[in-house]
C-alpha positions as CSV (number, residue, x, y, z in Angstrom):
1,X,20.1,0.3,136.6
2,X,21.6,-3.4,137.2
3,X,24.5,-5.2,138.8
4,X,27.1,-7.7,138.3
5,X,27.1,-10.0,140.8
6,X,30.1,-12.3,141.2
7,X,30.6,-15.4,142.8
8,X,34.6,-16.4,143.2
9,X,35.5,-19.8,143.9
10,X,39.2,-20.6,145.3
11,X,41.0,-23.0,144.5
12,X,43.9,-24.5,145.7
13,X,46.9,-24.6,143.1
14,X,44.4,-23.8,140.5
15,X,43.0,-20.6,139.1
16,X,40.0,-19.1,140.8
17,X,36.5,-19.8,139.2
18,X,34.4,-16.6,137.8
19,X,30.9,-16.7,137.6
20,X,29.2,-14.1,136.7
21,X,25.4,-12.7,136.5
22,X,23.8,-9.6,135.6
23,X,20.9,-8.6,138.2
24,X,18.7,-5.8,136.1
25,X,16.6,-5.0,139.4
26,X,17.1,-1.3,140.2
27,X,17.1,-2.3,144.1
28,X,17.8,-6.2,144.3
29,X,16.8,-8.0,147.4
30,X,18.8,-10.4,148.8
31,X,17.3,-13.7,151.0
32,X,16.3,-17.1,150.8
33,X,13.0,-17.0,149.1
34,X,12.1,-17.8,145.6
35,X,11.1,-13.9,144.9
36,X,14.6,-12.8,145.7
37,X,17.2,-11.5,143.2
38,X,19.6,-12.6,144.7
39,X,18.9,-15.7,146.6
40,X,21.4,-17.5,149.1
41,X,20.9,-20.9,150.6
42,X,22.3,-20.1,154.3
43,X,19.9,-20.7,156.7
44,X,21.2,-18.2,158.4
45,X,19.5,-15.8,155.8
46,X,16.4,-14.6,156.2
47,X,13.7,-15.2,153.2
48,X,14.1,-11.5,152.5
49,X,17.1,-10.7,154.2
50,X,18.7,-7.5,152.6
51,X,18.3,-4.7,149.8
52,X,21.3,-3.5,147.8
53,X,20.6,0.4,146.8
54,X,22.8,3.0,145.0
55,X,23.3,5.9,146.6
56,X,25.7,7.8,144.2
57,X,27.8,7.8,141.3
58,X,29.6,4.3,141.9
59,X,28.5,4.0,145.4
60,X,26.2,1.4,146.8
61,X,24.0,0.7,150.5
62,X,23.1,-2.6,152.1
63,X,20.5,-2.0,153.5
64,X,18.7,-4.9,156.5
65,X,15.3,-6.0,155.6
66,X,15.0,-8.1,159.0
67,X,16.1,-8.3,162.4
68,X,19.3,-10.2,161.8
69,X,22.5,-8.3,162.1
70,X,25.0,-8.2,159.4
71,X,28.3,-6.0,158.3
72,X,28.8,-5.0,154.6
């Protein structure tokens, strides 16, 4: 299993910008540290912050790692 995650950039006046990167973990993990798949730079993020799970045909969970709240 893997993902496409996208990052969308706005821009004023201007078309937005697309970037785009396959993640071939089965369960990524979001967070701040260097073993991540997905790694943020928000302090606000914990080093391992989140895990991103399918849980059906086309249907996906977020799933908190840590104590800080979030909504998906």
């Amino acid at each position: 299993m893997s993902f496409i995650l996208r990052q969308i950039t706005k821009r004023v006046g201007a078309p937005d910008i697309v970037r785009e990167k396959a993640v071939a973990a089965a369960e990524p993990v979001i967070g701040r540290g260097s073993d991540c798949d997905i790694q943020l730079t928000d302090l606000a993020v914990s080093l391992r912050h989140a895990v991103v799970k399918q849980t059906g045909p086309g249907k996906v969970s977020v799933d908190a790692l840590g104590a800080e709240n979030f909504e998906a």
